[in-house]
VEXGUKOL-82021 format. One record per residue: residue in three letters; x, y negated, z of N, C-alpha, C in turn. Coordinates in steps of 0.001 Angstrom, whole numbers. Each point is the difference from the previous one (the first is absolute). Layout:
BEGIN
- aa:n.px:n.py:n.pz:ca.px:ca.py:ca.pz:c.px:c.py:c.pz
- Ala:X:Y:Z:X:Y:Z:X:Y:Z
...
This chain:
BEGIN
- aa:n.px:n.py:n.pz:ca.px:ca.py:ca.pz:c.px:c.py:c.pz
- Unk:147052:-141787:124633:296:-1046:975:-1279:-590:587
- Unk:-970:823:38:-1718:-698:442:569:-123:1567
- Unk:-563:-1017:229:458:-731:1840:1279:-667:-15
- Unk:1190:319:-885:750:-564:367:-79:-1308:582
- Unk:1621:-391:849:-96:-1095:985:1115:-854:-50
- Unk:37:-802:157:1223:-1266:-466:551:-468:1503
- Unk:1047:450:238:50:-483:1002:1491:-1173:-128
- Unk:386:-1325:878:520:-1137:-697:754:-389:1257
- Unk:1185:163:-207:1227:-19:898:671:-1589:-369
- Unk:-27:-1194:405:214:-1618:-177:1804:-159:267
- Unk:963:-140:-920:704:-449:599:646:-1281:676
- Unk:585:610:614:238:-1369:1133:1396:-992:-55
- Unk:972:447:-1465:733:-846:-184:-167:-99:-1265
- Unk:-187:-1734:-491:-880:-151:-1510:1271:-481:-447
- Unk:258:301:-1379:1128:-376:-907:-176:-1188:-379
- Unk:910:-739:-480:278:-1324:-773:-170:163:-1321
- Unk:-1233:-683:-223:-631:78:-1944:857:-1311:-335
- Unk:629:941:-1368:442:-898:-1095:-650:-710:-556
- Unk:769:-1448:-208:-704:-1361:-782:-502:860:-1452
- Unk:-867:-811:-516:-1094:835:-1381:1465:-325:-448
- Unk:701:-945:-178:932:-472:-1474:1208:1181:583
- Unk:557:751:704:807:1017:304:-338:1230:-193
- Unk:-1341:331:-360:-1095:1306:-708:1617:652:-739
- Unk:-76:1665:300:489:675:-955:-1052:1294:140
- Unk:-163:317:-1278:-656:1000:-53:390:1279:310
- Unk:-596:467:1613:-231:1556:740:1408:-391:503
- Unk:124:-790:419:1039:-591:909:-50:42:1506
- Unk:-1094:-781:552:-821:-86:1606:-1027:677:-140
- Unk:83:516:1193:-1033:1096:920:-954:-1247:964
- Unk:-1260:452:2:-961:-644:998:121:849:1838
- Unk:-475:-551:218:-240:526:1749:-190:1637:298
- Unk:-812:407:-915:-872:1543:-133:-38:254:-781
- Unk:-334:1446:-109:110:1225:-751:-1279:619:294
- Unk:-398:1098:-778:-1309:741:106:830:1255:-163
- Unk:-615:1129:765:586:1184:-245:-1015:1126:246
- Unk:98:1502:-521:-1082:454:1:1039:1569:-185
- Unk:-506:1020:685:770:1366:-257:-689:1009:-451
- Unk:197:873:-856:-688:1220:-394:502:1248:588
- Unk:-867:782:24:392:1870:500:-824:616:-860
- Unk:333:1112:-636:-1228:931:-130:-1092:296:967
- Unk:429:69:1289:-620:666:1186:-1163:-1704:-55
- Unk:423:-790:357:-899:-1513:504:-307:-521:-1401
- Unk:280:321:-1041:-317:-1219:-1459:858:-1343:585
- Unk:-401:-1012:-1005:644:-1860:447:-318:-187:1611
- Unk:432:-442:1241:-70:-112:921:474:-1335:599
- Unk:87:-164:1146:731:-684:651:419:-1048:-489
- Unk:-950:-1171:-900:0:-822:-269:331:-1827:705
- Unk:957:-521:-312:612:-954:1042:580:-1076:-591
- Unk:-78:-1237:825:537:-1344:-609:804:126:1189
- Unk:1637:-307:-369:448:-285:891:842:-877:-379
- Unk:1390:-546:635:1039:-886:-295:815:956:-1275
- Unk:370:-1103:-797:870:254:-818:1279:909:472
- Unk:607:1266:-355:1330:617:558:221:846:-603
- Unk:1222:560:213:237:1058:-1123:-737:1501:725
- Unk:434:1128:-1535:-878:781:390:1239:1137:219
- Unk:-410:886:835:745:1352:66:-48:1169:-967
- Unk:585:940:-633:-271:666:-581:1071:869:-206
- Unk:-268:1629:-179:687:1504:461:1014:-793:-1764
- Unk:1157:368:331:836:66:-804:-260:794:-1468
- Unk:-781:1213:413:-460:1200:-781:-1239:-181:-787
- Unk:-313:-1855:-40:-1639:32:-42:-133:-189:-1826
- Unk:-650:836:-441:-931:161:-1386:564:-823:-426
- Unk:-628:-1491:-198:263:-1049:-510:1182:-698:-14
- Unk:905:592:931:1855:-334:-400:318:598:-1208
- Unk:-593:928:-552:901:1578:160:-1006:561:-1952
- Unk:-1084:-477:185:-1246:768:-1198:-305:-1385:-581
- Unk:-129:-1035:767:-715:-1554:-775:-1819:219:534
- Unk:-324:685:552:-1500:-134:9:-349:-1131:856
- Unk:-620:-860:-529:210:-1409:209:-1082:-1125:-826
- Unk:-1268:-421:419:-618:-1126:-533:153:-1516:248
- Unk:-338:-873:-594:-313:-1254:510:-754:-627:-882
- Unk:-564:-1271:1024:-868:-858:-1078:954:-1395:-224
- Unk:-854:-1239:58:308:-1262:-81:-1654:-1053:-385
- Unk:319:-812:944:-1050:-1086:46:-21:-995:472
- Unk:-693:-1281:153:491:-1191:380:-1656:-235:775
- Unk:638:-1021:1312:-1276:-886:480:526:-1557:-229
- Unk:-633:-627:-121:-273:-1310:-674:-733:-1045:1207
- Unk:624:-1444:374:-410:-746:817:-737:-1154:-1152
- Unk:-1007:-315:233:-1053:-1081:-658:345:-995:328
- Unk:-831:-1339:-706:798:-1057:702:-1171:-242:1191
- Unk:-781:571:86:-850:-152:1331:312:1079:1234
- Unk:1336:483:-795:890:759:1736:-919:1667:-78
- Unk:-783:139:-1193:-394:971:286:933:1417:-154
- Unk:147:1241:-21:895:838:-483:-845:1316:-1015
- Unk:594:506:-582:-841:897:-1112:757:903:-811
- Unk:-518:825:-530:434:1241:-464:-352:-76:-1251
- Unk:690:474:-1293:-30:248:-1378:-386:1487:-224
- Unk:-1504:522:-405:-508:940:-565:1342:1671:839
- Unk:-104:-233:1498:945:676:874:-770:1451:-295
- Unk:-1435:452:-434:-481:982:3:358:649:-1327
- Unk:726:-399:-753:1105:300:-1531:890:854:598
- Unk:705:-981:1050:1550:720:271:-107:1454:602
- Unk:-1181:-211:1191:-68:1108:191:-793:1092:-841
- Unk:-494:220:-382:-598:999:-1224:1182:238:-852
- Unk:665:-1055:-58:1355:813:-1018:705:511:871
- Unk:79:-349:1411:729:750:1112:46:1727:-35
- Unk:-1251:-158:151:-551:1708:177:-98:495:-1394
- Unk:307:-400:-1244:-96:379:-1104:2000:36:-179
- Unk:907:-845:730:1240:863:111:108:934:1043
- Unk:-479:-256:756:156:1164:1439:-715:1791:-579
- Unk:-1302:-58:-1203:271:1269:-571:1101:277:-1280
- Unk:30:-583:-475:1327:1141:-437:1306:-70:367
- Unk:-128:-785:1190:1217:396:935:2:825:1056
- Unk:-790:142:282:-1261:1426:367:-98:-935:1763
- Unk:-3:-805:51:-44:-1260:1226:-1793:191:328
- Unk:89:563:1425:-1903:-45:433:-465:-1132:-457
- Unk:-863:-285:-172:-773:-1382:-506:-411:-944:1264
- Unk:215:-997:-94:-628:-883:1207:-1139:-390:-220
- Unk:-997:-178:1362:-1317:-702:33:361:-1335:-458
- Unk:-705:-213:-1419:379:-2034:-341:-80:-584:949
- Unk:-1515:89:75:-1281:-852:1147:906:-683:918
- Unk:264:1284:446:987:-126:1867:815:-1012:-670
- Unk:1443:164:-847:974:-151:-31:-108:-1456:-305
- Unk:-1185:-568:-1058:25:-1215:-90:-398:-998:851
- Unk:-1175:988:1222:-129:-741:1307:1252:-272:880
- Unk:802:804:-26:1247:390:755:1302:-1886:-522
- Unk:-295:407:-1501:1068:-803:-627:-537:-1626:537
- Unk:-1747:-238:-535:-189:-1301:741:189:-387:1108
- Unk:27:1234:1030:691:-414:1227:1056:-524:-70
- Unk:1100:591:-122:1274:-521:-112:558:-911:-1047
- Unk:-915:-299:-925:-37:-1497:-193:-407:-1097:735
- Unk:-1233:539:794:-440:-1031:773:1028:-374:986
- Unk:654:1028:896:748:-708:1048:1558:-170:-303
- Unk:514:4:-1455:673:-417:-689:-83:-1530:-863
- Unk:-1292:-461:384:-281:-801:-1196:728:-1677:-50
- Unk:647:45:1752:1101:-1215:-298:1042:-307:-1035
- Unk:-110:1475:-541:1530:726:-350:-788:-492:-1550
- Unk:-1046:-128:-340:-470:-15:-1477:132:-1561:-491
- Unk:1214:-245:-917:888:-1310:-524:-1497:-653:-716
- Unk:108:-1964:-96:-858:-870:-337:340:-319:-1732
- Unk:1683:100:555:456:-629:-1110:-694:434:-1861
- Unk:649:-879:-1190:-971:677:-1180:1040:1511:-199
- Unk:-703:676:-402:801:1363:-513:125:570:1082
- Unk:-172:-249:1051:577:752:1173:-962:978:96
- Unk:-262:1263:829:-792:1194:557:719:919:1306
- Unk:-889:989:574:116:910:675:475:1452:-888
- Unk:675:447:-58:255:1385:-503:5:482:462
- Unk:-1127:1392:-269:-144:727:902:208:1751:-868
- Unk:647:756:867:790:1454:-622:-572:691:756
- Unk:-959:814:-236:-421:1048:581:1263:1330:-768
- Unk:221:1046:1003:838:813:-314:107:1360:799
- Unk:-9:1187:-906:-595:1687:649:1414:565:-433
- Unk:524:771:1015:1182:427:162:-329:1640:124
- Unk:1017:740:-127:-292:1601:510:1173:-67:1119
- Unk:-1000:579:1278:1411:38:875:81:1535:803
- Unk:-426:665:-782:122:1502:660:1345:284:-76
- Unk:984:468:662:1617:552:551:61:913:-828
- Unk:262:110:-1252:-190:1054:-854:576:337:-1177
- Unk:1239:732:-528:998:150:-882:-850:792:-1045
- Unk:-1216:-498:-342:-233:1217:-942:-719:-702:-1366
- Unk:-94:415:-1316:-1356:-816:-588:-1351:182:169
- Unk:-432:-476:605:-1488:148:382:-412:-1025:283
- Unk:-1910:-679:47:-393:-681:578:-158:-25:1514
- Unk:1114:-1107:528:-644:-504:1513:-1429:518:605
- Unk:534:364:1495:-1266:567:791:-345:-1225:1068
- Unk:1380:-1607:-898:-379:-685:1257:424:-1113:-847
- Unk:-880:-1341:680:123:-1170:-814:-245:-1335:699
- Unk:1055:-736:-570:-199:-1725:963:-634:-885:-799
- Unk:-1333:-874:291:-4:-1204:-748:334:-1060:593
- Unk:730:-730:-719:668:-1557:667:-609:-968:-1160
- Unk:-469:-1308:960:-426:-1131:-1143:812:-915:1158
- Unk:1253:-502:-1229:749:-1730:470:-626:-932:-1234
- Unk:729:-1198:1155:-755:-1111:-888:1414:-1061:-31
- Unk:-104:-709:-923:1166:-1006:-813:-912:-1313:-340
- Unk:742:-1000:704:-767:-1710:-529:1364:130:-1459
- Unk:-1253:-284:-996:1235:-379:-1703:-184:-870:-596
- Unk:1148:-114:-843:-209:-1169:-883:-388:731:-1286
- Unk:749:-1029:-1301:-115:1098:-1187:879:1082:162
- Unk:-610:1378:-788:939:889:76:1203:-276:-1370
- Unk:182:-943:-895:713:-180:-961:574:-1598:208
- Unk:1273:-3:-324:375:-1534:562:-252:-782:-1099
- Unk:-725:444:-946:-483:-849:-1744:-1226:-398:816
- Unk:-817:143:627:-1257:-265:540:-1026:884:-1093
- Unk:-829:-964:-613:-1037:238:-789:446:-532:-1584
- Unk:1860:-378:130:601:297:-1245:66:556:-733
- Unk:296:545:-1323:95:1036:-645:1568:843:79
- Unk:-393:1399:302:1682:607:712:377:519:-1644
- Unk:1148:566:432:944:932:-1234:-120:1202:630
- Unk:-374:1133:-852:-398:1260:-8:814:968:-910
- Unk:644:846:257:975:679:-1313:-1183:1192:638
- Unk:56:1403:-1294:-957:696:-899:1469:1198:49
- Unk:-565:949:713:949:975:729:40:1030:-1235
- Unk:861:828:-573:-186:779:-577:1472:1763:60
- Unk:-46:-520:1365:877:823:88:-415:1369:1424
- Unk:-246:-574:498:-1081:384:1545:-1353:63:-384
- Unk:-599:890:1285:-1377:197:-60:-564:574:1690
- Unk:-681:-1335:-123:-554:92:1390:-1328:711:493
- Unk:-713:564:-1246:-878:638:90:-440:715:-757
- Unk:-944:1499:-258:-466:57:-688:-1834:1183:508
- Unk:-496:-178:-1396:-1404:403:174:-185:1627:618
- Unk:-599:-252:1287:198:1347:537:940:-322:1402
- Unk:852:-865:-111:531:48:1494:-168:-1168:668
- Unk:556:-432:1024:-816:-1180:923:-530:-1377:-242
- Unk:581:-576:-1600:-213:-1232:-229:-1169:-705:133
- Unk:-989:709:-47:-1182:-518:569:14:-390:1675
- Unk:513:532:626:-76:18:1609:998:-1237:367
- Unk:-461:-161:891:1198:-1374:843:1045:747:1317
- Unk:591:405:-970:1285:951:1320:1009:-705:-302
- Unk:788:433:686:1548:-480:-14:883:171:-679
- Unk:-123:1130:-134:1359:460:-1421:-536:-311:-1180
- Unk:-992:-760:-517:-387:-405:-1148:918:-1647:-222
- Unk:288:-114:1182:556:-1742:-161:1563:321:-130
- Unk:222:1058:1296:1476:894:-255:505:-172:-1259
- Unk:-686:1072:-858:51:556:-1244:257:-1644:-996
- Unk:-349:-1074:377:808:-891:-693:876:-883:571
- Unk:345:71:752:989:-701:518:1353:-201:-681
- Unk:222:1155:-689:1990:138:-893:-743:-944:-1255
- Unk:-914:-107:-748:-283:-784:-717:-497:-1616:368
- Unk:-105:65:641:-424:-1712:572:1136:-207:430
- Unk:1140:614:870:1182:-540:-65:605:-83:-1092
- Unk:102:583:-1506:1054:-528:-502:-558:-1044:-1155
- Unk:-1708:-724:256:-694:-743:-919:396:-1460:666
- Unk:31:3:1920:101:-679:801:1371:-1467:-627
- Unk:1252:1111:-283:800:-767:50:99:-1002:-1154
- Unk:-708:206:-1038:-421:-1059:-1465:-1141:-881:257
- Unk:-187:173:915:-987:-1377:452:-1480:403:499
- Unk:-622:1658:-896:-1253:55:-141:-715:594:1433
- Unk:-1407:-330:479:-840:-110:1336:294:1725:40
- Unk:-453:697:-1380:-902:1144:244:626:741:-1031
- Unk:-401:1447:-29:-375:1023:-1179:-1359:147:-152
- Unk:-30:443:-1917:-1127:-145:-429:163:1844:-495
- Unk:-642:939:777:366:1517:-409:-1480:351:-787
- Unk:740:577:-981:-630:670:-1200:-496:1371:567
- Unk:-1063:595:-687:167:1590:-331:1073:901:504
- Unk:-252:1403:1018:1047:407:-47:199:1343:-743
- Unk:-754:291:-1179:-209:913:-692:1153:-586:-1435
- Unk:-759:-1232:-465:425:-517:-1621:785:-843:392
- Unk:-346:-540:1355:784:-1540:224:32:-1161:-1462
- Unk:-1324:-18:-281:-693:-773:-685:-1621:-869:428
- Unk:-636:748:926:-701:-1346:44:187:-486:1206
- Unk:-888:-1214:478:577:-1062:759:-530:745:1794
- Unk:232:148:727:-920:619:1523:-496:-1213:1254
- Unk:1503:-537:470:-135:-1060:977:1145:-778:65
- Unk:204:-577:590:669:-888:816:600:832:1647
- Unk:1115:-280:155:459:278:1492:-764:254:714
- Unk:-738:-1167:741:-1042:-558:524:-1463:-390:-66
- Unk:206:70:-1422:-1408:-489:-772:-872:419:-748
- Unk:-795:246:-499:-458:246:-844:-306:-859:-1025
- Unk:6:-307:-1606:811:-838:-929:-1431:-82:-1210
- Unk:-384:-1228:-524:-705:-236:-943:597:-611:-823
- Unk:-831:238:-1236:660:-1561:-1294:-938:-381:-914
- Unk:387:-1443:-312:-1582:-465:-799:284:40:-1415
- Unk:-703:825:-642:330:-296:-1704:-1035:-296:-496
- Unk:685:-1043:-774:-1159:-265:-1078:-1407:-194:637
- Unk:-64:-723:1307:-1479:-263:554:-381:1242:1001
- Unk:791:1505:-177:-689:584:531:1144:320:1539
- Unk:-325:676:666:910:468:1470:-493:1431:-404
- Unk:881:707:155:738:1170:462:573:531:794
- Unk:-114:1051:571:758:744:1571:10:1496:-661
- Unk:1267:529:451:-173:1523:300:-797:434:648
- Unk:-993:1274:-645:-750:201:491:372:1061:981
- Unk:-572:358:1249:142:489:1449:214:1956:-1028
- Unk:1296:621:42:5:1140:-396:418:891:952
- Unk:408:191:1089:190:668:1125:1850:-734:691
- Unk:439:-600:-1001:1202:-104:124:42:-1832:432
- Unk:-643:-445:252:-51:-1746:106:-1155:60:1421
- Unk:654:-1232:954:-518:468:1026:-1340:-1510:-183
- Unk:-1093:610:75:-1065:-1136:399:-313:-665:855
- Unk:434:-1232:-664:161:-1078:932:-1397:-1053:318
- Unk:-69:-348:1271:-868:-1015:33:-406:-837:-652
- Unk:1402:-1043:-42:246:-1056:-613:-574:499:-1980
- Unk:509:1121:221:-626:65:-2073:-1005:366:223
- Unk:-1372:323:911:-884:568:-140:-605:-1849:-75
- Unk:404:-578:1239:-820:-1390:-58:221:-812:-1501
- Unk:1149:188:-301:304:-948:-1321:-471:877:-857
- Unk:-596:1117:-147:-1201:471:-1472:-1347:-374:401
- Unk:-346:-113:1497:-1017:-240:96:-155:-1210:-347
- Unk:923:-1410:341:-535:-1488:-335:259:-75:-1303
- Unk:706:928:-1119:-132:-344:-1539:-1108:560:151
- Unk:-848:958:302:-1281:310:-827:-751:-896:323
- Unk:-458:-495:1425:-190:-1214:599:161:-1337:-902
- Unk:1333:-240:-438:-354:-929:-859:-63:-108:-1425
- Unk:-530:1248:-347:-44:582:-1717:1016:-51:-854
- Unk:1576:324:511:1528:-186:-281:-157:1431:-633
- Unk:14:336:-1153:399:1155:-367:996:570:485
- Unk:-281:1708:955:1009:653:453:53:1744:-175
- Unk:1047:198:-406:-321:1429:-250:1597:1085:361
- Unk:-678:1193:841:899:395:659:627:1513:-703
- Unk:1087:-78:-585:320:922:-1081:1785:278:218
- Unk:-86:1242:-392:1628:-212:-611:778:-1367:-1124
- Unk:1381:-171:784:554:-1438:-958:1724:541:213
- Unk:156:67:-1328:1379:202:-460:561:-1133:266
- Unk:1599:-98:142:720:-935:151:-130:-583:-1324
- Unk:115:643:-1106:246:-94:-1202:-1440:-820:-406
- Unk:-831:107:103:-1374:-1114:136:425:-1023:833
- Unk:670:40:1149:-185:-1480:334:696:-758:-919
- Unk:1627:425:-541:1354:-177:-799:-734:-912:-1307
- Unk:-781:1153:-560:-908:-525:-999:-709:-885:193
- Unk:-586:-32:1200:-768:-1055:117:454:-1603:292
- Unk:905:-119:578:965:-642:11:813:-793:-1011
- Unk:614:1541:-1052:215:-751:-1400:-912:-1061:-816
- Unk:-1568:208:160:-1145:-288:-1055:-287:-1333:905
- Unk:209:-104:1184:-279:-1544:900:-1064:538:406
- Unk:-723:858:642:-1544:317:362:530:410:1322
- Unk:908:438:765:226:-10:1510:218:-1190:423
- Unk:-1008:-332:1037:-629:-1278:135:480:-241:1510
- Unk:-93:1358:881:424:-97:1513:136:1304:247
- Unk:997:239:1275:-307:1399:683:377:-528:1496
- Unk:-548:891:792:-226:-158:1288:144:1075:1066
- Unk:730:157:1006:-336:951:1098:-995:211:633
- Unk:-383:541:673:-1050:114:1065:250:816:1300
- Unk:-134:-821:972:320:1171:1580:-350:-1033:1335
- Unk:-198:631:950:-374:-542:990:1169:-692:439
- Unk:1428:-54:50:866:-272:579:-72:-1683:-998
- Unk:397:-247:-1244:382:-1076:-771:-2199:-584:-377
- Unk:-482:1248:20:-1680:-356:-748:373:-162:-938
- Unk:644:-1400:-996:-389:-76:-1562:1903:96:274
- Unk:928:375:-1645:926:-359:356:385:-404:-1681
- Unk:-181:-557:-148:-32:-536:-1985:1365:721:-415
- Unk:478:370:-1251:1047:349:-831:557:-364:-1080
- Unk:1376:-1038:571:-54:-526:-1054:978:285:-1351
- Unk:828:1375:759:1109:-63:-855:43:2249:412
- Unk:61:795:-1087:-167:971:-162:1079:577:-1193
- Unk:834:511:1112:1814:462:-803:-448:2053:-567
- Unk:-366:-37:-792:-325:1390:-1011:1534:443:-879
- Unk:810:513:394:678:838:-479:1348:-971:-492
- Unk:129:-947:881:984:-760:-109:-275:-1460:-886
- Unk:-1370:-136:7:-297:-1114:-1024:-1218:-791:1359
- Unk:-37:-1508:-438:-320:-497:1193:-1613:-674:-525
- Unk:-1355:535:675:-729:-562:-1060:-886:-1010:1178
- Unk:-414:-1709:-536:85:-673:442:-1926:-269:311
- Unk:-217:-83:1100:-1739:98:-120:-382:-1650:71
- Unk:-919:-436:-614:-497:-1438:448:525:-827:-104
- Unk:1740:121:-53:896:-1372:132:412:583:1299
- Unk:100:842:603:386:532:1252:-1074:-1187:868
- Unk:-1297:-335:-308:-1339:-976:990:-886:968:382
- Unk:-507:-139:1069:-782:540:779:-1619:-656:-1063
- Unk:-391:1310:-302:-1566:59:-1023:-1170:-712:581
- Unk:-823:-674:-1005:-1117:-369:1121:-626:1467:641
- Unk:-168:710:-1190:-964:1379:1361:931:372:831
- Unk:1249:74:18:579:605:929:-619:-1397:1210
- Unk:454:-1078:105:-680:-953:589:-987:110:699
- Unk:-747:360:-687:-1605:-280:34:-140:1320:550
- Unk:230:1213:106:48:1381:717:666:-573:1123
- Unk:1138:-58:240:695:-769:1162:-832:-372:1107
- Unk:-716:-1916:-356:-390:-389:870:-1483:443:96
- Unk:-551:669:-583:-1359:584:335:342:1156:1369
- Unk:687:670:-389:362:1044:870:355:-698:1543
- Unk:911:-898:-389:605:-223:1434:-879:-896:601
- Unk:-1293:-689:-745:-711:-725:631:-1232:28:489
- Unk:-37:1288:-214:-972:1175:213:598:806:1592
- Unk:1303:173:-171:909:268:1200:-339:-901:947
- Unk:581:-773:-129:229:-1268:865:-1295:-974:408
- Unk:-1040:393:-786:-1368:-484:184:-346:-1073:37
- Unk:515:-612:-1467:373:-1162:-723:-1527:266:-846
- Unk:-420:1097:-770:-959:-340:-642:-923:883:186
- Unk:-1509:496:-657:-440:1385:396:156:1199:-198
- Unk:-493:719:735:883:1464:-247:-1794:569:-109
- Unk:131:280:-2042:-1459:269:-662:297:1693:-4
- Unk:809:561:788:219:1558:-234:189:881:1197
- Unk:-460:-1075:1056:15:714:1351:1581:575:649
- Unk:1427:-472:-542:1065:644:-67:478:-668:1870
- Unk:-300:-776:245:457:-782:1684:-611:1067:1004
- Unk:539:567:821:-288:223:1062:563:-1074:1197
- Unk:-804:-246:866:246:-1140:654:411:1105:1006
- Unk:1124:-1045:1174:966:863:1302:-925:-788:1299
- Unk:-722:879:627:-938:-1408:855:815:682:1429
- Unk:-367:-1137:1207:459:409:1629:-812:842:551
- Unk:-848:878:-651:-742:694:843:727:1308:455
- Unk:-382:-14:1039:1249:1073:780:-570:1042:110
- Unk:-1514:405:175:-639:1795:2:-227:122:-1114
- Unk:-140:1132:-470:-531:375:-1134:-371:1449:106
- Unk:-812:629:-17:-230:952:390:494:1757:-1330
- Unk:951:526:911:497:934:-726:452:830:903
C-alpha cells in the first residue's frame, strides 16, 4: 500500500446522537464509515471515508457461505479538556494481521490504516460521548467477497471500520457479574482459530450463552477443549484470579485469543510488583482454592467492559461465591488506572495514548 491515498466523501445528512444516559452498546452508528477494497491484481486499494450506508454484496460471496471473516474492537476516549484519543490502537492492529494470516486474509499496511482510522475519528469526533463510562467504538472489519461457491481463500476483500458512541457493555457496570463454567460445549481448540478474532469463534458460543442467559449469568467461562478441565476465557474476556496474594491468567496457548486489555493488566501488575504468573489453571484449583478461603478476586478483561470483576462462578451446578459477590480493591485499582489513563485522568508512564489530532495531510 506505499502511496496509498485517503480520499473523504462528508455526509450531508447528520444523524441524531443519543443522550450518553440512552447508550446501548453497538446500538448507534456515527455519520461515516471507512472502507478500503482488495484484488489480487491492485493489493488494498481504493481507500475512502464516506457516509455511513449499507454495503452491497454477490449473494455467492465467501464470507456468507466459508466464514472468512476478521474484526477488531477499540475505543476513542473524550478528555475532560475535549481532547479525543486512542488506547494502544497499534495492538489491535498487529493482532489484526496476526488474524488475517491464518485466515489466510492479505495483511494490511498498520501505518496507513491507523492514519486512516484517526481520520475518521477526527471527523466523527462530535459523535465521541463526555459522559463517565461513555466512548467511541470503533470495529474495524475484513470480509471475503469474491462470488465464489468453493473452499478457498478469497481473491477479493472489503475493509470496513464503523464507529458506535457506548456506554457500559454490561448493565452491572464495574459490578461484579455471574459467570457459569461451560462444560458441555467447546468453543475452541489448540490448532484452530481461537487465537484469531473471526466470527465464528463468537458463533461457536452462542447455544451456550443462551442457555446460561436465562439463570441470570452475564457470560460463559469455557474450559479446555481437549480435557475440558482447565480454565481458557470468558465469552468476551479474557479472565484472571487472585490467590493467595498472587494473580494468575491462562497462559496465551494458541487457543485463547490475546487480548489488549490482558496484555495492559500484566503489564501494570509487574509495574506495580503484584505477583503475576501466566500458566495453566484447572477449575478444580480455583474450587480448591475457594474451599481453603485463598481466592481473593477474579476478574475479566476486554476492551468492550476493560475490568469486569466476578463475583459469583456456577461450576457444575454448585454456586461459588467470590469476595462477597464486591468488586476487589485490585480489580479497582486495575479499573481506574486503566480508564484514567484512557480518559486522561492520570499519566500514561507506558506510552499506550495515541492522541486523534485535526490535522488533515499526512503524507502517504
Amino acid at each position: 500500500m506505499e502511496g496509498q491515498s485517503l480520499q473523504v466523501e462528508m455526509s450531508t445528512a447528520k444523524k441524531e446522537k443519543p443522550k450518553a444516559d440512552r447508550l446501548e452498546f453497538g446500538r448507534t452508528f456515527t455519520d461515516h464509515m471507512l472502507v478500503m477494497d482488495y484484488s489480487d491484481e491492485h493489493g488494498w486499494h481504493n481507500a475512502k471515508i464516506q457516509p455511513y450506508q449499507p454495503i452491497s454484496i454477490d449473494p455467492s460471496a465467501i464470507v456468507l457461505h466459508y466464514g472468512q471473516s476478521v474484526f477488531e474492537g477499540l475505543k476513542a476516549f473524550r478528555t475532560k479538556t475535549g481532547d479525543v484519543q486512542l488506547f494502544r490502537p497499534q495492538k489491535n492492529l498487529e493482532r489484526m494481521n496476526h488474524s488475517n494470516h491464518r485466515l489466510v486474509i492479505p495483511p494490511i499496511d498498520e501505518e496507513f490504516v491507523l492514519y486512516a482510522l484517526k481520520r475518521l475519528v477526527d471527523i466523527d469526533r462530535d459523535w465521541v460521548p463526555d459522559a463517565e463510562g461513555t466512548s467511541l467504538y470503533i470495529r474495524p472489519f475484513i470480509i471475503a467477497t469474491e462470488p465464489f461457491l468453493g473452499v478457498a481463500p478469497s481473491q477479493t476483500y472489503k475493509f470496513i471500520t464503523i464507529l458506535s458512541p457506548v456506554g457500559s457493555y454490561y448493565k452491572e457496570g464495574i459490578n461484579p457479574v455471574k459467570i457459569a463454567v461451560e462444560n458441555k460445549f467447546v468453543r475452541a481448540v489448540r490448532g484452530g482459530t481461537g487465537e484469531a478474532k473471526t466470527g465464528g469463534n463468537y458463533a461457536a458460543s452462542l447455544i451456550a450463552q443462551k442457555i446460561v442467559e436465562k439463570d441470570g449469568y452475564s457470560q460463559v467461562l469455557w474450559l479446555d477443549g481437549v480435557e475440558k478441565k482447565y480454565i481458557e476465557e470468558v465469552g468476551s474476556m479474557n479472565v484472571f484470579f487472585k490467590i493467595n496474594g498472587e494473580v494468575v491468567t491462562p497462559e496465551l496457548n494458541g487457543s485463547i485469543l490475546p487480548g489488549v486489555t490482558r496484555d495492559s493488566v500484566i503489564h501494570l501488575l509487574k509495574h506495580w510488583g503484584v505477583p503475576i504468573t501466566e500458566r495453566r489453571i484447572s477449575m478444580q484449583e480455583i474450587a480448591d482454592a475457594h474451599q481453603a478461603g485463598t481466592l481473593e478476586e477474579s476478574f475479566g478483561t476486554g476492551t468492550a467492559a476493560v475490568i469486569s470483576p466476578i463475583g459469583v462462578l456456577n461450576w457444575n451446578g454448585k454456586e461459588y461465591v467470590i469476595n462477597d459477590r464486591k468488586t476487589g480493591d485490585l480489580s479497582k485499582k486495575i479499573y481506574d488506572t486503566i480508564t484514567g489513563i484512557q480518559y486522561g485522568k492520570i499519566a500514561d508512564p507506558f506510552n499506550w495514548i495515541e492522541p486523534v489530532t485535526n490535522k488533515e495531510t499526512v503524507n502517504h
